[in-house]
N, C-alpha and C positions, 0 to 999 in steps of 0.2 A: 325820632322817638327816643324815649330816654326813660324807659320804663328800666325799673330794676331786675323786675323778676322774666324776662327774657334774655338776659346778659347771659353769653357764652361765657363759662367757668376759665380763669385765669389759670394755667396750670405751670410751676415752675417749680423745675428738677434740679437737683445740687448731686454731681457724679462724677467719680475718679477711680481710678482704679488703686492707688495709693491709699493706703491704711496710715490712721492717724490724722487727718488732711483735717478734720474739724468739718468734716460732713454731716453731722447729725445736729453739732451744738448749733450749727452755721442754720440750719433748715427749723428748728426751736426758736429761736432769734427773730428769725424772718416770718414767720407765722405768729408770733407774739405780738411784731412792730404790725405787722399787716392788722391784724384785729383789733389794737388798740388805735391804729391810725383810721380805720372806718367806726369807729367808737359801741361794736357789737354789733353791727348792723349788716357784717356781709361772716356766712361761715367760713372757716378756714381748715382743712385736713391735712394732718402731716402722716404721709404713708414710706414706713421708715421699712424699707426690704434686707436693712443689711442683717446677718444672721443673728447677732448681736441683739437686736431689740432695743438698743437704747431708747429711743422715743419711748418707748413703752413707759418706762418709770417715769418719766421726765410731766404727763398728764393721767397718771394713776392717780 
């Protein structure tokens, strides 16, 4: 069966303990390709924890 809307949700985490490492732009990037590679047809959330909030601005 190959139904879509049963699919277990894909979940992949970008994590270091090192500041500066391109954690945020790296996880933007890859949620960008992923959306436009399924052509709006699958959602994608980027849950940015670091204290910082970058994501934040990035889809204001």
């Amino acid at each position: 069966m190959n139904d879509k809307k049963n699919r277990e949700p894909m979940v992949i985490a970008l994590a270091t303990g090192k500041g500066g490492s391109m954690k945020t732009t790296s996880a933007v990037f890859l949620a960008c390709a992923l959306v436009d590679q399924s052509r709006g047809e699958q959602h994608v959330l980027v849950a940015d924890a670091d204290v910082q909030g970058d994501a934040m601005f990035v889809f204001n």
